[in-house]
C-alpha positions in Angstrom: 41.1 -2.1 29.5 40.7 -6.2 29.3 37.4 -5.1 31.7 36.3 -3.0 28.1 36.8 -6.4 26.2 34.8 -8.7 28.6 31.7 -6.7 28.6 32.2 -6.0 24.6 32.3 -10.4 24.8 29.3 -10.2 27.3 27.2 -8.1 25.0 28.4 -9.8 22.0 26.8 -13.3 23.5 23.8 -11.8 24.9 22.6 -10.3 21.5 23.8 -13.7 20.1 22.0 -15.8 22.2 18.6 -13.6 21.9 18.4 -13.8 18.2 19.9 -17.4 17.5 16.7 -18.5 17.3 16.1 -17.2 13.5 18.6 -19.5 12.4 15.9 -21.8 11.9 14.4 -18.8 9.8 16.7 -18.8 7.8 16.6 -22.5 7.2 12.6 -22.3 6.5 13.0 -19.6 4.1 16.3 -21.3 2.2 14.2 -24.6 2.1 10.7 -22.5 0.5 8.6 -23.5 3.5 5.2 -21.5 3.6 1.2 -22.0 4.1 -0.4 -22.4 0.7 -4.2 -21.4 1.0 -7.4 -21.5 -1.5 -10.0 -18.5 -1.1 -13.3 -20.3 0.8 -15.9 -17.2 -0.5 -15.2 -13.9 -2.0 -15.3 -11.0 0.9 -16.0 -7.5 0.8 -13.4 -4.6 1.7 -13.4 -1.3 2.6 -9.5 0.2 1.8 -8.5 3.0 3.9 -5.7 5.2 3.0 -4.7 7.9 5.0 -3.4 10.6 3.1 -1.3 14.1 3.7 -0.4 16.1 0.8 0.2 13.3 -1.5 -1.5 15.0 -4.6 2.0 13.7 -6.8 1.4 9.8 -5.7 -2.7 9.1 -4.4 -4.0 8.7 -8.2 -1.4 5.7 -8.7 -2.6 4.0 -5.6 -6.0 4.1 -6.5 -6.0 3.2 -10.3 -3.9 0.3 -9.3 -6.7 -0.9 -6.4 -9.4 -0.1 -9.9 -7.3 -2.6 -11.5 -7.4 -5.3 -8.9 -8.5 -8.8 -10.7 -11.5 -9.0 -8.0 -14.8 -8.1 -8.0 -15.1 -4.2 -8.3 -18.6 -4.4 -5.9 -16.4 -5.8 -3.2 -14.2 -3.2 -3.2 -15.0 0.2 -1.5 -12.2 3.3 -1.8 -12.1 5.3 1.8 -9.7 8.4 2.0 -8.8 10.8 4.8 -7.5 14.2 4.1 -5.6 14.6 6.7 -4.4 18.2 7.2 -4.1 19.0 3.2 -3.4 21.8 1.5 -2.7 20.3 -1.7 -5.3 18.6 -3.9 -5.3 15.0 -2.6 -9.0 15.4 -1.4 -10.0 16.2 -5.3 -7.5 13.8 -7.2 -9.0 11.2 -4.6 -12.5 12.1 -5.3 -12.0 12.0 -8.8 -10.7 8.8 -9.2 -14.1 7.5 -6.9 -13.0 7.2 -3.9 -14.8 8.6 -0.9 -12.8 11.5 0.3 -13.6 12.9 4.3 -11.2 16.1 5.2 -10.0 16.1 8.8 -7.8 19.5 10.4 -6.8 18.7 14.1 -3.9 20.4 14.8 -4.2 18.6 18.4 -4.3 14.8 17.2 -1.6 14.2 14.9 -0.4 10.9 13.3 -1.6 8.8 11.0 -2.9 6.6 14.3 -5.1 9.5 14.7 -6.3 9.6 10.9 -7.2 5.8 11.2 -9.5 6.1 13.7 -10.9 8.9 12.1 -11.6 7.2 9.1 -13.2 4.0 10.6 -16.1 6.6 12.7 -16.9 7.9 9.6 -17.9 4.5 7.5 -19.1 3.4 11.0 -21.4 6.6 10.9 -21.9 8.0 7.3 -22.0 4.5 5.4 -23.2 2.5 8.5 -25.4 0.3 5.9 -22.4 -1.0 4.4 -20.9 -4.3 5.9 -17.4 -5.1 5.1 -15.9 -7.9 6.3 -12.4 -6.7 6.3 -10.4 -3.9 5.7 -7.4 -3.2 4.2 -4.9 0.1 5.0 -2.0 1.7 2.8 -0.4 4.6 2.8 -1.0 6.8 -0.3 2.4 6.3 -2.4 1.7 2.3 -2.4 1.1 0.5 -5.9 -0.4 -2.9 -5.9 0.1 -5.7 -8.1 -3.2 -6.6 -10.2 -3.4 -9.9 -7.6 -2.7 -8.4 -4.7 -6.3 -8.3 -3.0 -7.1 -11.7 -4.5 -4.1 -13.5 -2.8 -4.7 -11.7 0.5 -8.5 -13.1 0.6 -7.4 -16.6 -0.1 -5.7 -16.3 3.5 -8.1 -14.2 4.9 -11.0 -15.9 3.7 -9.8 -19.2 5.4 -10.0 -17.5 9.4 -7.1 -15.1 9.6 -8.1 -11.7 11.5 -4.8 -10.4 10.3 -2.8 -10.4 7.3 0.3 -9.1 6.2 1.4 -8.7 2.5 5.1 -9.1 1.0 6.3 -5.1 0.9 8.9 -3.9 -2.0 10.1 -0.7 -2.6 9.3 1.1 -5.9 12.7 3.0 -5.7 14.6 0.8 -4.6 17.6 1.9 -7.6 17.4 5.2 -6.6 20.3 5.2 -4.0 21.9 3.4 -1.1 19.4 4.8 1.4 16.4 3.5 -0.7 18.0 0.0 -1.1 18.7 -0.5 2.0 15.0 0.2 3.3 13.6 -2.0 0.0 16.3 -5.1 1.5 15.0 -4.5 5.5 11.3 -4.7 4.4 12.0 -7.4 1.4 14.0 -9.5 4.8 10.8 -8.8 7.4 8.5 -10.3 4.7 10.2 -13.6 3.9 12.6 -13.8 6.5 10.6 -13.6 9.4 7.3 -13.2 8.7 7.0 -16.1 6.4 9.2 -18.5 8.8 6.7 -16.6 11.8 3.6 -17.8 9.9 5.2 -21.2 8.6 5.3 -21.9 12.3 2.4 -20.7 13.9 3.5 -17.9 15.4 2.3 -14.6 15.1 4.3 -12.0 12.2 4.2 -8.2 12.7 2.5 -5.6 10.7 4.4 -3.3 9.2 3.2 0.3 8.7 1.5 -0.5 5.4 -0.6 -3.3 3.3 -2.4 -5.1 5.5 -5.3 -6.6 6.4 -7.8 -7.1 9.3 -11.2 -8.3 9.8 -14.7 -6.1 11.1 -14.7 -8.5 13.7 -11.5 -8.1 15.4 -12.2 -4.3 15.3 -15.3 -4.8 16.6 -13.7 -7.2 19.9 -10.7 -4.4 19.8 -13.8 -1.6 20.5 -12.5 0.1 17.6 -9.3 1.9 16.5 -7.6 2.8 19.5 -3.6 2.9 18.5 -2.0 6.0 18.2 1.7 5.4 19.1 4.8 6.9 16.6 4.6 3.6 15.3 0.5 2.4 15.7 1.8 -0.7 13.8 3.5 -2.3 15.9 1.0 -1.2 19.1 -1.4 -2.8 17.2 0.7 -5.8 16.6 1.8 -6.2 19.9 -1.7 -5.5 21.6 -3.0 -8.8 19.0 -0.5 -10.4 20.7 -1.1 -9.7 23.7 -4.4 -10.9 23.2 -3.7 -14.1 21.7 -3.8 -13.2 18.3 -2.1 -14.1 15.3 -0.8 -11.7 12.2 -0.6 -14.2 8.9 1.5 -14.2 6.0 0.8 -13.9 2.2 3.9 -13.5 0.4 2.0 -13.5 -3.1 0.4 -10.1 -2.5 2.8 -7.4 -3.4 3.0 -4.0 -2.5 5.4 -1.3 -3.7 6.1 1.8 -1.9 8.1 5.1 -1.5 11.3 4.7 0.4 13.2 8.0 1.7 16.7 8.7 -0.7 17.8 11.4 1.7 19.9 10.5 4.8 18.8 13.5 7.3 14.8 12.1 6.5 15.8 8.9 6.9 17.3 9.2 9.9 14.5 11.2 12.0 12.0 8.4 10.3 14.0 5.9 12.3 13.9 7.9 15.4 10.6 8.1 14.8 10.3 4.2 15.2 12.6 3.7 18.0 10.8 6.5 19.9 7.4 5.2 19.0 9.2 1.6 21.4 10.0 3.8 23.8 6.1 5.3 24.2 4.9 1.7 23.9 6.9 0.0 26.5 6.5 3.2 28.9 2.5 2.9 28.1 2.0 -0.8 27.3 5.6 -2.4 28.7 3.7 -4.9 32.3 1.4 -6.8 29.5 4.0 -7.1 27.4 6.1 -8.1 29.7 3.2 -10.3 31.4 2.2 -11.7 28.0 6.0 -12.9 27.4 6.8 -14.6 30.7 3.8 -14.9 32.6 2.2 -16.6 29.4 5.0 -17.7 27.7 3.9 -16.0 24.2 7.3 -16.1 21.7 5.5 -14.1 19.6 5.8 -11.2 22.0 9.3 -11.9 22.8 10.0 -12.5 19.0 8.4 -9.5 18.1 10.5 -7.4 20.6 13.7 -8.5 19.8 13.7 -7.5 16.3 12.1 -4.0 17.5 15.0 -4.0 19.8 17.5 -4.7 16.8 19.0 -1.6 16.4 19.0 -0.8 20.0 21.3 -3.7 20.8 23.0 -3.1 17.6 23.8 0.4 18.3 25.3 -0.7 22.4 27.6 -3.3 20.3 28.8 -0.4 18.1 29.4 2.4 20.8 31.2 -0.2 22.8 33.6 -1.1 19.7 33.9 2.6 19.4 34.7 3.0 23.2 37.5 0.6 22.9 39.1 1.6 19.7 39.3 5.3 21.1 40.1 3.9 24.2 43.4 1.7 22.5 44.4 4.7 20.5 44.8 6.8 23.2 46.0 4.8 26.0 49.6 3.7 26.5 48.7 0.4 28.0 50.8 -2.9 26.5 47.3 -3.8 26.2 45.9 -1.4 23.9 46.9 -3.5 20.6 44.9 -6.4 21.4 41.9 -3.7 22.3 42.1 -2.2 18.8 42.5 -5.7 17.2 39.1 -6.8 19.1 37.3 -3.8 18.4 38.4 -4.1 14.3 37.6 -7.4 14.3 34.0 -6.8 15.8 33.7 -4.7 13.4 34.9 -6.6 10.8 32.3 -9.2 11.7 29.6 -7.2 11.6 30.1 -5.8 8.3 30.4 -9.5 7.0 27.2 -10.6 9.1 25.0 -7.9 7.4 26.5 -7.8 3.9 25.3 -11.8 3.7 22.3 -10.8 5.1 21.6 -8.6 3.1 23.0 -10.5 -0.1 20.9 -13.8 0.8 17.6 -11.5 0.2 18.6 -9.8 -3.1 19.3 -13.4 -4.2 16.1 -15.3 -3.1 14.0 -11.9 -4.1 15.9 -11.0 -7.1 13.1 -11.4 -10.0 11.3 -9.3 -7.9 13.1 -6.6 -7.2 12.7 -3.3 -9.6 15.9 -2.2 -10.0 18.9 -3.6 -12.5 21.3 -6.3 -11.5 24.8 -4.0 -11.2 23.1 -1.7 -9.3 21.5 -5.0 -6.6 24.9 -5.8 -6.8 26.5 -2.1 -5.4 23.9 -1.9 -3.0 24.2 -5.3 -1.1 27.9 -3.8 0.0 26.2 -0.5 1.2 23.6 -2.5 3.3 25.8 -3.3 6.4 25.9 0.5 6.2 22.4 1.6 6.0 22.0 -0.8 9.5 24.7 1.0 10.9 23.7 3.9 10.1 20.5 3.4 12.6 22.7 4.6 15.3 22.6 8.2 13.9 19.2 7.5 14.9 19.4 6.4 18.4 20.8 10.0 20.3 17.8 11.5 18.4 15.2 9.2 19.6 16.8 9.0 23.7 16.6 13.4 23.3 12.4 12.7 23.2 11.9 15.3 20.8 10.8 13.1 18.0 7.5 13.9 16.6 5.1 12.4 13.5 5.7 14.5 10.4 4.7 13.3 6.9 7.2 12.3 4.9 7.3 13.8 1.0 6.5 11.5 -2.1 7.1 12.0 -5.3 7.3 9.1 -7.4 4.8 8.4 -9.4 5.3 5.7 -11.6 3.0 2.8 -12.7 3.5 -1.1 -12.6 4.6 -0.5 -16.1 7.2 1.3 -15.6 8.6 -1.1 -12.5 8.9 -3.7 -15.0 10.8 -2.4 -17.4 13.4 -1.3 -14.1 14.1 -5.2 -13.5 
């Protein structure tokens, strides 16, 4: 039994040890630190918005792009149909953007859909040049400055750029709130400390930003992972690349309220690890040791999160099973360590979670008892990414669209705060 405890301590130390480091963070964030940038010229953009079955949500997203306070000429609309058999492609069209259908039964992912999209401006609408492009998913909103504020940073040299992401349902219940607080964290947590610092921050699914001529070095779109994000971010990288940070563009999106979805959504992303370390895992590893890139090591750690998180937990499970059942004069001291480990852990992510509702509080849609509830139901939601573990480790997760339905306008998020 004690040999249950030491390697519950050894764990406990090595997860410690590997993310001590965002103390400092912390500290950055606390203390406001961030890169404050002027826009050097006005570029042109080509959005792409991969999009299947989201007829209840694409006409939000693309009024709120209409409304952008930037030039209107600079801005060109892209959509893929991907699979539909709803009326995206015609609520799309209708609100001007330029709508391509694409059926592969084959090829499917929104990796896939990307690439898709990106052959047919390079082919169709070759005589347009863009100087960057921008991709969301089709239940985003943007905030009337949002492509404004990300050309200020990506005017000034940044290939890559990362917006601050919020969730538009946040109040809706503990599942939602505790995605809207894990995304609010990523963006000012550590990707505003990552970019404060020089190091590279990660991209994250949706609302960002990244230039023709990085695609063009990249030979094109070529990421098509359960999670292309972060194969993309990694490959960058790799590479020697840096993701920026603009925490003044906000995006709101759609997070999942039901536990089952959210839980094969998170398999989803720990599987979509698994395929790029079995695919990608000697440059990475190469990149991180051979040439000494934090960023990669950074980057993998917090991918790796809920993995470690998840061997902590079973192992506090092991022993408080194991002190229950066993006889030893030992067993009391088992349960007390495992309780307390527990104990810890729950304290550990209910300030975590509670620092970011009180640094992002203004900007959160949702009403202060309600913040409130949901920053003791946070330490939960992380737990709960262990549901999502055995799932992932059986291989049989697969990319399957997830439902949106809210529709709501800026409007209506304001009067929610």
């Amino acid at each position: 039994m004690k040999t249950l405890s030491y390697i519950n301590l050894i764990l406990a130390v090595v997860i410690g040890l590997c993310c001590c480091y965002q103390v400092i963070y912390l500290l950055l964030r606390l203390k406001g630190a961030g890169r404050q940038f002027q826009a050097s010229r006005l570029c042109r953009y080509a959005v792409l918005i991969a999009a299947r079955n989201e007829a209840a949500v694409i006409g939000q997203l693309i009024d709120s792009i209409k409304a952008q306070r930037y030039p209107a000429e600079l801005v060109d609309i892209y959509v893929v149909a991907d699979n539909c058999t709803d009326s995206t492609a015609a609520i799309a069209a209708e609100r001007g953007a330029t709508v391509w259908q694409r059926r592969s039964q084959l090829q499917v992912g929104k990796g896939y859909a990307l690439s898709f999209l990106l052959e047919k401006i390079a082919g169709e609408k070759a005589g347009e040049k863009y100087d960057g492009f921008f991709v969301f998913d089709a239940d985003n909103l943007l905030d009337p400055n949002y492509i404004a504020e990300m050309n200020k940073v990506f005017s000034n040299g940044c290939p890559v750029v990362t917006g601050y992401r919020n969730a538009k349902n946040f109040g809706d219940n503990w599942i939602s709130a505790g995605y809207g607080m894990y995304f609010l964290r990523e963006s000012e947590y550590l990707n505003r400390p990552r970019d404060f610092l020089g190091t590279s921050c990660g991209v994250s699914g949706t609302g960002f930003l990244f230039s023709a001529d990085l695609l063009e070095k990249l030979g094109g779109w070529h990421y098509f992972a359960l999670t292309e994000d972060l194969e993309f971010t990694l490959d960058l990288v790799c590479r020697g690349e840096k993701v920026a940070y603009c925490g003044s563009a906000v995006l709101y999106d759609e997070q999942p309220t039901g536990f089952k979805q959210s839980v094969f959504q998170r398999a989803r992303w720990m599987r979509g690890l698994m395929q790029i370390m079995g695919k990608n895992g000697r440059e990475l590893l190469r990149a991180m040791f051979g040439g000494g890139s934090f960023a990669c090591y950074d980057l993998l750690i917090n991918s790796l999160a809920a993995v470690l998180m998840g061997l902590g937990f079973v192992m506090n499970v092991i022993m408080f099973i194991v002190g229950i059942i066993s006889g030893d004069r030992l067993a009391g001291e088992v349960i007390g360590a495992a309780l307390l480990s527990f104990g810890g852990c729950y304290v550990g992510l209910y300030f975590t979670g509670l620092i970011t509702l009180l640094t992002e509080w203004k900007r959160i849609p949702c009403r202060a008892g309600r913040k409130l509830l949901f920053s003791f139901t946070f330490p939960f939601f992380m737990a709960s990414f262990m549901a999502a573990l055995p799932v992932a480790m059986a291989g049989t997760v697969e990319w399957k669209p997830i439902r949106h339905t809210v529709a709501v306008s800026l409007g209506d998020l304001d009067g929610r705060r």
